[in-house]
C-alpha positions in Angstrom: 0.1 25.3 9.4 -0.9 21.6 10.1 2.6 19.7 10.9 1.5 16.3 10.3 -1.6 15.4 9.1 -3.1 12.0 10.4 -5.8 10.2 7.9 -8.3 8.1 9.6 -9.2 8.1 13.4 -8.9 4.4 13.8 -6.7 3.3 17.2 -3.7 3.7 15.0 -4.0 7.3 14.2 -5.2 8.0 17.3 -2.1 6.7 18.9 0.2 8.5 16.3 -1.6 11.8 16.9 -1.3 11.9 20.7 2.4 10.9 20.4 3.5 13.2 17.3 1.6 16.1 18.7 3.7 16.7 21.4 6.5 17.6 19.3 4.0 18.6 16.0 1.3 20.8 15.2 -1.5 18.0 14.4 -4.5 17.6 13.0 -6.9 14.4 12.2 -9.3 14.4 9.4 -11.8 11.5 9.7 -14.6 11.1 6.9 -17.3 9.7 9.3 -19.0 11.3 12.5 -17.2 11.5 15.5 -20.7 9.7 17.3 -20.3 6.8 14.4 -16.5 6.0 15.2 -15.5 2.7 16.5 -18.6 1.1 15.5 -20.7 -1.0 17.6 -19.0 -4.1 17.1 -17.4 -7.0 19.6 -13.7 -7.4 19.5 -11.9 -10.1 20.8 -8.3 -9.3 22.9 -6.2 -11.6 25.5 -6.1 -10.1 28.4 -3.1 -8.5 28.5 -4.1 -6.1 26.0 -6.6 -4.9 28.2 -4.7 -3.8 31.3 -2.3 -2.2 28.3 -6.2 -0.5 27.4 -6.8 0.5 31.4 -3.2 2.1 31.5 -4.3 4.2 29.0 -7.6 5.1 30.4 -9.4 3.9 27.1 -11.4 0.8 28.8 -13.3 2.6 32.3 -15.8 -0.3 34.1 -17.1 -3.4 32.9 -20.4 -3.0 31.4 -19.3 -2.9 27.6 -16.9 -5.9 29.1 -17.2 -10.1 29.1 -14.0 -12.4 30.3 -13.3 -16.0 29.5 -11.0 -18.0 30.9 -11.5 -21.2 28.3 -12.2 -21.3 24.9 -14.6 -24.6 23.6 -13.9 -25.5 19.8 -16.8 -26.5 18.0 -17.4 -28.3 14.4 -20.2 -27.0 12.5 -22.4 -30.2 14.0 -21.6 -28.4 17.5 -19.4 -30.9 18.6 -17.3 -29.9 21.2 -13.7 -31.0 19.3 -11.1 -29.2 22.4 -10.7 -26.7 24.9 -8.4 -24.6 25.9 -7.1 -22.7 29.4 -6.9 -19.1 27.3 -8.1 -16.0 28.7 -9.8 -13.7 26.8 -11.9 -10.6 27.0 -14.6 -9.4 24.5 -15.1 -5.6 24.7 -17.2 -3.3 22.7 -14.8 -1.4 20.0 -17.3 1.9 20.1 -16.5 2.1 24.0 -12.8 2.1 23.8 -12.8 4.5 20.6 -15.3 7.2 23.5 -12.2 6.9 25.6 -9.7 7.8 23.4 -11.0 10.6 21.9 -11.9 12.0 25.2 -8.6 13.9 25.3 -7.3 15.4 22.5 -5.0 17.9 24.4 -2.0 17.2 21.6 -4.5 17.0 18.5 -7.2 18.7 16.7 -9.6 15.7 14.9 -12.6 17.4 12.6 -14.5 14.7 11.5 -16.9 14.5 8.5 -14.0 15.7 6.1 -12.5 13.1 3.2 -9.5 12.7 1.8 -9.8 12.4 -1.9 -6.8 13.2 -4.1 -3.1 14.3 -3.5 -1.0 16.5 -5.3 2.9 15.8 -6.1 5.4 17.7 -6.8 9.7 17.2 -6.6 9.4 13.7 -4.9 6.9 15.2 -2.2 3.1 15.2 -1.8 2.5 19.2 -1.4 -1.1 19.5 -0.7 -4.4 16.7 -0.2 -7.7 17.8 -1.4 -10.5 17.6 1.3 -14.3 17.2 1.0 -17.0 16.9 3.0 -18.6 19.6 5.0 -16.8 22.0 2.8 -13.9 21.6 0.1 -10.2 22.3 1.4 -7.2 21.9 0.6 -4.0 20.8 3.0 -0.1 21.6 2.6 1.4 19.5 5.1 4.7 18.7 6.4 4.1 15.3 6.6 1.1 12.5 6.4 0.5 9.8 8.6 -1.6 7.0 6.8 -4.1 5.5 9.5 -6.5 5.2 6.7 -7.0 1.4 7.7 -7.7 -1.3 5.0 -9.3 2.0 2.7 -5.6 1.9 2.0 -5.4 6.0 1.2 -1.8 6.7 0.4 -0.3 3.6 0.9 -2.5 1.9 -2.0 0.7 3.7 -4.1 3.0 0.8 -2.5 0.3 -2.3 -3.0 0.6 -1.0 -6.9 4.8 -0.4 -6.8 5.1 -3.6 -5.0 3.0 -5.6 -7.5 1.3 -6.6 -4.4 -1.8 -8.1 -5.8 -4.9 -8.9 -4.4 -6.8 -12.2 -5.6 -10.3 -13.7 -4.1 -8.3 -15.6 -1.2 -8.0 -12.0 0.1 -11.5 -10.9 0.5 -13.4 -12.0 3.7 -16.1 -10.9 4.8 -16.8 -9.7 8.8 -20.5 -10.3 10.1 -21.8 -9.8 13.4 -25.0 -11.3 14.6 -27.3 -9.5 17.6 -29.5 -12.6 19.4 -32.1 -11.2 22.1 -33.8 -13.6 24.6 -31.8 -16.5 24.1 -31.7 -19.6 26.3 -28.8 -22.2 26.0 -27.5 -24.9 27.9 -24.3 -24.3 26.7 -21.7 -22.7 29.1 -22.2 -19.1 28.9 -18.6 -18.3 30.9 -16.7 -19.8 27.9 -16.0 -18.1 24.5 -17.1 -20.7 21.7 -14.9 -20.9 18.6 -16.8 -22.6 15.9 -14.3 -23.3 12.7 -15.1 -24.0 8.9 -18.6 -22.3 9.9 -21.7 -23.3 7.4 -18.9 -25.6 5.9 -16.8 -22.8 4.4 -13.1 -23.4 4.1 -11.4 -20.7 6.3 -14.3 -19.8 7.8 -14.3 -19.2 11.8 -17.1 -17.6 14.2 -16.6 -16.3 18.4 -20.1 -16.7 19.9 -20.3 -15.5 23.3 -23.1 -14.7 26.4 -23.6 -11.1 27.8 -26.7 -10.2 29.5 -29.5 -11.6 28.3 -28.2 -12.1 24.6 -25.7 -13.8 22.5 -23.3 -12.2 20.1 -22.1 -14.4 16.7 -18.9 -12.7 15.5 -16.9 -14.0 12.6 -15.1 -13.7 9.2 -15.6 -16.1 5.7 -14.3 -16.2 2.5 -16.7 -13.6 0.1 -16.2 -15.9 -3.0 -16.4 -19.6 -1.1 -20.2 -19.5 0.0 -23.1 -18.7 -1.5 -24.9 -18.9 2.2 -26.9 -15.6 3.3 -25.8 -14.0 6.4 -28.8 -15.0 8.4 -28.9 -18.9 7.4 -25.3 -18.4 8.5 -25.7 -17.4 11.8 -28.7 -19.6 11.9 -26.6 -22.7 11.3 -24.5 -21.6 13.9 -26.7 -21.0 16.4 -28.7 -23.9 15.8 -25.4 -26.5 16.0 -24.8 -25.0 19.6 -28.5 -25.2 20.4 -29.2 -21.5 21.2 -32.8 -20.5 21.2 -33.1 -16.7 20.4 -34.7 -14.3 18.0 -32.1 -13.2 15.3 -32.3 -9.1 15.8 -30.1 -7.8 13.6 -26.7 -9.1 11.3 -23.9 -6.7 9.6 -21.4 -7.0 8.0 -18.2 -5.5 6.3 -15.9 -6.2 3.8 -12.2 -6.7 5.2 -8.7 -7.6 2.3 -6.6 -10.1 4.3 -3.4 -10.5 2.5 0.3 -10.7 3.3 1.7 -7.3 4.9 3.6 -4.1 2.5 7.1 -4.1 3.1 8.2 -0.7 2.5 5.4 1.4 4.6 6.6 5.0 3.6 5.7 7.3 0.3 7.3 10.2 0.1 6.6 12.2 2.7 3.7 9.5 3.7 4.1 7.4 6.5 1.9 3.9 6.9 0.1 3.1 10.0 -2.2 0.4 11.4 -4.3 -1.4 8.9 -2.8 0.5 6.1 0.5 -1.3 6.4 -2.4 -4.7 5.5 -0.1 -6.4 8.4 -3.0 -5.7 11.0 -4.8 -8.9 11.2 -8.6 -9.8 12.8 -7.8 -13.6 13.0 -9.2 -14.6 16.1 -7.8 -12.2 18.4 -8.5 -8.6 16.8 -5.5 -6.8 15.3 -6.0 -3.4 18.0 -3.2 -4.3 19.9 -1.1 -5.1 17.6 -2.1 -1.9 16.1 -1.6 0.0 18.6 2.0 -1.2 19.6 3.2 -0.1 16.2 1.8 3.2 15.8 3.1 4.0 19.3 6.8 2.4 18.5 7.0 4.0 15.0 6.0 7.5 15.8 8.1 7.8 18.7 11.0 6.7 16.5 9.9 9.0 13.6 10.2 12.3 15.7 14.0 11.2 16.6 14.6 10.4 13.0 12.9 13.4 11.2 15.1 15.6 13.7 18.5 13.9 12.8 17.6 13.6 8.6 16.3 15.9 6.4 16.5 13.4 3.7 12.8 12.7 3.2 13.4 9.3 1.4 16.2 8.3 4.2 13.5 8.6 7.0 11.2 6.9 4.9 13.8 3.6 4.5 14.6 4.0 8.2 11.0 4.1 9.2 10.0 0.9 6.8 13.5 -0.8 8.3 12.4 -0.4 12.0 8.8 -2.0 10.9 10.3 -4.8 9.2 12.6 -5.1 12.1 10.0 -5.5 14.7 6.5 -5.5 13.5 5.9 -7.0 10.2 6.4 -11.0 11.7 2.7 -10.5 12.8 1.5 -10.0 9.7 3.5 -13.0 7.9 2.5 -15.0 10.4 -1.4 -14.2 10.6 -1.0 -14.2 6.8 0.4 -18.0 7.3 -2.8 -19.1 9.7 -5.0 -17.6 7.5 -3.7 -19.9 4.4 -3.4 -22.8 6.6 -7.3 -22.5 7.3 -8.7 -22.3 4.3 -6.6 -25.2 3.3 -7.9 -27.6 5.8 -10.8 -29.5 5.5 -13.4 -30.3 8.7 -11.7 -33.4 9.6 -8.3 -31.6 10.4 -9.7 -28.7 12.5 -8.9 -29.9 15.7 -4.8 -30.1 14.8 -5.0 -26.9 13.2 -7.0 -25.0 15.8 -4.2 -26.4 18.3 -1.2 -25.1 16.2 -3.6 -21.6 16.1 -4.0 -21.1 19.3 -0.7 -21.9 20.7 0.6 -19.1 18.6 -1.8 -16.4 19.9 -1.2 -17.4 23.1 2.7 -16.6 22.2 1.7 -13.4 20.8 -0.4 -12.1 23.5 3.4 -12.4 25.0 4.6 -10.3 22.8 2.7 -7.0 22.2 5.4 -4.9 23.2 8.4 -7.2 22.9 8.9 -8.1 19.6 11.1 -10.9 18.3 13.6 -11.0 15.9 12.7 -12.3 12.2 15.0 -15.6 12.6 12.9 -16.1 16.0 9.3 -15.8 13.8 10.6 -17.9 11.5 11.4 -20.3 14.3 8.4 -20.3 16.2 6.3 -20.7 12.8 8.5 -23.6 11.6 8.1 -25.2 14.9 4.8 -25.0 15.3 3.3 -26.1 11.9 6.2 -29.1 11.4 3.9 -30.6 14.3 1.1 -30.9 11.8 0.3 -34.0 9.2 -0.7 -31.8 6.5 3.1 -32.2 5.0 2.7 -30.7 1.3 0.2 -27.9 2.6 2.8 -27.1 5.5 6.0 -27.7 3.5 4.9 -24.7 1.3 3.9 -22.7 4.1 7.1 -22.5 5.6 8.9 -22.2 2.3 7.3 -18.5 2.8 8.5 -17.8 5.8 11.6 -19.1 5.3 11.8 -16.9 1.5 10.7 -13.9 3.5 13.8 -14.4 6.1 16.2 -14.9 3.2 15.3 -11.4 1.5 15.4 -9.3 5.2 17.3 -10.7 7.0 19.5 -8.2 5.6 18.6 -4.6 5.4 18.1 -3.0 2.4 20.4 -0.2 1.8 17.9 2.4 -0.1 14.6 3.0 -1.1 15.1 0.9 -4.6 16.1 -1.8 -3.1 13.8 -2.4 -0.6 11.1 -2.0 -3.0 13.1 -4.5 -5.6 13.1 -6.8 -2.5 9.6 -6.7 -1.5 8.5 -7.5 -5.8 11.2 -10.5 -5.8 8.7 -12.1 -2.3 5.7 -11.1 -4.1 6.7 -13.2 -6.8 7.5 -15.8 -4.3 4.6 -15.6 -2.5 2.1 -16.1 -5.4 4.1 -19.3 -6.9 3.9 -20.8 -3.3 0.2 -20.1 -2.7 -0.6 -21.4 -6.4 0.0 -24.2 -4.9 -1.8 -24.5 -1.6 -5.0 -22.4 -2.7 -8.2 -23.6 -5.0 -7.6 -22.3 -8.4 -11.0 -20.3 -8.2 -9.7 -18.5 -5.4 -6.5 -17.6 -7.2 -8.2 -15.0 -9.8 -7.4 -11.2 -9.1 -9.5 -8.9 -7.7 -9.1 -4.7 -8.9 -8.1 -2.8 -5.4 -11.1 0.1 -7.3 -13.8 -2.6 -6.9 -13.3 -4.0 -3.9 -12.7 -0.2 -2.0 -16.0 0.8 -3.7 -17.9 -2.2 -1.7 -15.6 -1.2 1.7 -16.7 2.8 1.3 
C-alpha cells in the first residue's frame, strides 16, 4: 500500500519523494510523459543555487549552461538605463529535471496517470481517482500536493481562504527561440528589458548561447492586446538583434499572494501549490526546492510524535509560515510594485528589485524571521519616490506581520487569520491596481487554459 502519495513530478515533489521515501512507501503519479517533464524552457538562478543543483548531482557539464556576471537594464527604446555586478546562470529546466529522475532508489513515479477527483470521509481524504493509461483508484496514507500552480488539493484552501484571484494575477510566460542572430550587443551579459512592448509589469531576460538568442519573459494576460511574435519582435528589434524568429510558446502562470494554511486533511502543500513559488526574475526552483526539502524532513518527525491528523497539519503550515512564506509576500510585493510603475520610474524600481534578489540568493537555506522580511521590505522600498504606491505596499507587509507574528493556536484560527489578510490585502491593492485589473477571474476558467 502506497504511504504517501506525491502529485505532480515538478522539483518540489521530486524533492519530497526522495526525502519521505526513506522512511515511506512512495509513489509519484505525474499526468504527462516522463520524456515531456521539465520542458524545454530557460530558467534563470543566482549562482548559488546552482552549486546547491551540482551537490545534488541534478546540473552534470555545461552545455545546457550560460553564466553572467552583469545584468544590463534596458527600456523598451533599448536604452541601456543601469547595470549591475549580479551573477547569474541560465540553465535549461528539461536538463536538471533528466537528472533528478535518474535515481529513483526511494520512489516509484508512473507517469501518464491523472489525478481527477478525491473522496472524503471522517475529516480524511480515503481514496483519489486516477486516469490515464488505465482508471485506478488510491487509498493513501497521506498526499503530498506538488501539483504546482494546477493547484490539485490545495485549490480547497484558495476557496476556504476566500483567496480570490482577479486579472492582476494572470501572467502570461513566453519564450522566444532566435537562430542565426548577429548583435553588437554584449553577449556575456544577461539583458533585462522592463515594461516590455509598453506593458505595465511586464519584464523579458534575453540572453546569447551558441549561435542563438533566447527572449524569456512574463506580462500581464489582460494589459496587452500585442501578439507574442510582435512582442518578441519589439524586443529584439530595441536591442538590435538580427535573427529569424523560430519558434515562441507560451504558458499561462496565477501570480498572487501565497496560502497561509498549506495542509488539507491529510493533504500536505508543496512547491507552486502553496502559490508562494514565484518566477520574478530569478525562477522560483530554489526556493522550491528549499521548502519541500525543510518541510518533509520536519513532516516525518512530526507524523511520528502526532497522530492527530489536523495537529500535524497546523504544525506543518506553522513551520512554513515560520520560515518560507516571506518569499512569497515579498515577490507578491515586487510584482505589485511593477505593474504600478510607469517607464519613467523603471530604473528606481529595477534598483530596489534587484537588491532584494541579491539578498535572497543569500538566503535559500537560511531563512529570516517575519519581523526581519518585514524589515528588509520596508527598508528597501522607503528608498523609493513613489510614496502613496509604496505607503500601501508596506501597509501589507506590515498587516501580514501583525496577524503571524503570533501563532495561531488551531486549525480555525489560522484559517480565520489568513480570511481577515485576505480582506486586507484586497482593500490595499484596490488602491494601488487599475480598476480593470481588479475584476475576478473563476480558478475553473483559468485551470482549463493552464491544462
Amino acid at each position: 500500500m502506497t504511504e504517501f502519495l506525491v502529485i505532480g513530478s515538478e522539483i518540489s515533489g521530486i524533492i519530497s519523494a526522495m526525502i519521505l521515501g526513506e522512511d515511506y512507501k512512495t509513489e509519484i503519479i505525474e499526468k504527462n510523459p516522463i520524456s515531456s517533464i521539465g520542458e524545454d524552457i530557460w530558467i534563470i538562478l543566482n549562482e548559488y543555487s546552482t552549486r546547491d543543483l551540482r551537490s545534488l548531482g541534478w546540473l552534470q557539464g555545461d552545455s545546457d549552461v550560460v553564466y553572467f556576471d552583469e545584468v544590463q537594464v534596458h527600456d523598451i527604446d533599448g536604452k541601456t538605463i543601469a547595470e549591475y555586478s549580479f551573477p547569474l546562470v541560465a540553465v535549461k529546466l528539461r536538463a536538471i529535471h533528466e537528472e533528478a529522475l535518474r535515481n529513483t532508489e526511494n520512489y516509484e513515479i508512473k507517469d501518464k496517470l491523472k489525478a481527477t477527483t478525491i473522496m472524503e470521509k471522517g475529516g480524511l481524504i480515503k481514496k483519489i481517482k486516477i486516469e490515464g493509461k488505465k482508471h485506478d483508484v488510491y487509498s493513501p496514507s497521506f498526499i503530498i500536493d506538488a501539483s504546482g500552480y494546477f493547484i490539485f488539493i490545495s485549490r480547497k484552501n484558495v476557496i476556504k481562504e476566500q483567496h480570490y484571484l482577479y486579472r492582476h494575477n494572470i501572467y502570461n510566460f513566453f519564450q522566444a527561440t532566435l537562430l542565426d542572430v548577429y548583435s553588437n550587443q554584449d553577449k556575456s551579459v544577461l539583458h533585462l528589458t522592463i515594461c516590455d512592448a509598453y506593458t505595465p509589469g511586464g519584464f523579458a531576460f534575453t540572453f546569447f548561447h551558441n549561435d542563438k538568442a533566447y527572449i524569456c519573459g512574463f506580462h500581464n494576460n489582460y494589459l496587452t492586446d500585442i501578439q507574442l511574435n510582435r512582442r518578441t519582435n519589439l524586443i529584439k528589434n530595441s536591442l538590435g538583434i538580427i535573427g529569424l524568429l523560430s519558434k515562441v510558446k507560451s504558458k499561462i502562470i496565477p501570480l498572487c499572494h501565497p496560502l497561509m494554511d498549506i495542509s488539507y486533511e491529510n493533504a500536505f502543500f508543496t512547491g507552486a501549490a502553496t502559490l508562494t513559488v514565484y518566477p520574478l526574475f530569478i525562477s522560483g526552483v530554489p526556493h522550491s526546492m528549499a521548502m519541500a526539502r525543510d518541510l518533509s524532513k520536519n513532516l516525518i518527525k512530526t507524523i511520528s510524535e502526532n497522530e492527530d491528523v489536523k495537529n500535524t497539519g497546523l504544525l506543518y503550515s506553522k513551520l512554513y509560515i515560520q520560515q518560507h512564506i516571506y518569499r512569497g509576500i515579498l515577490n507578491d510585493i515586487l510584482r505589485l510594485l511593477l505593474l504600478s510603475i510607469r517607464s519613467h520610474e523603471i530604473e528606481e524600481a529595477a534598483s530596489s528589485i534587484l537588491e532584494v534578489m541579491k539578498v535572497f540568493s543569500k538566503h535559500e537555506e537560511i531563512m529570516p524571521s517575519l519581523l526581519n522580511m518585514a524589515d528588509l521590505a520596508t527598508h528597501l522600498l522607503s528608498k523609493m519616490s513613489l510614496t502613496r504606491i509604496i505607503q500601501r505596499l508596506v501597509g501589507i507587509i506590515v498587516q501580514f506581520y501583525k496577524s503571524f507574528r503570533d501563532m495561531p493556536t488551531d486549525k480555525d484560527n489560522l484559517n480565520t487569520r489568513a480570511k481577515d489578510y485576505n480582506t486586507h490585502y484586497t482593500k490595499r491593492v484596490k488602491d494601488i491596481i487599475n480598476s480593470e485589473l481588479l475584476r475576478k477571474v473563476s480558478i475553473g476558467e483559468i485551470l482549463k487554459k493552464m491544462d
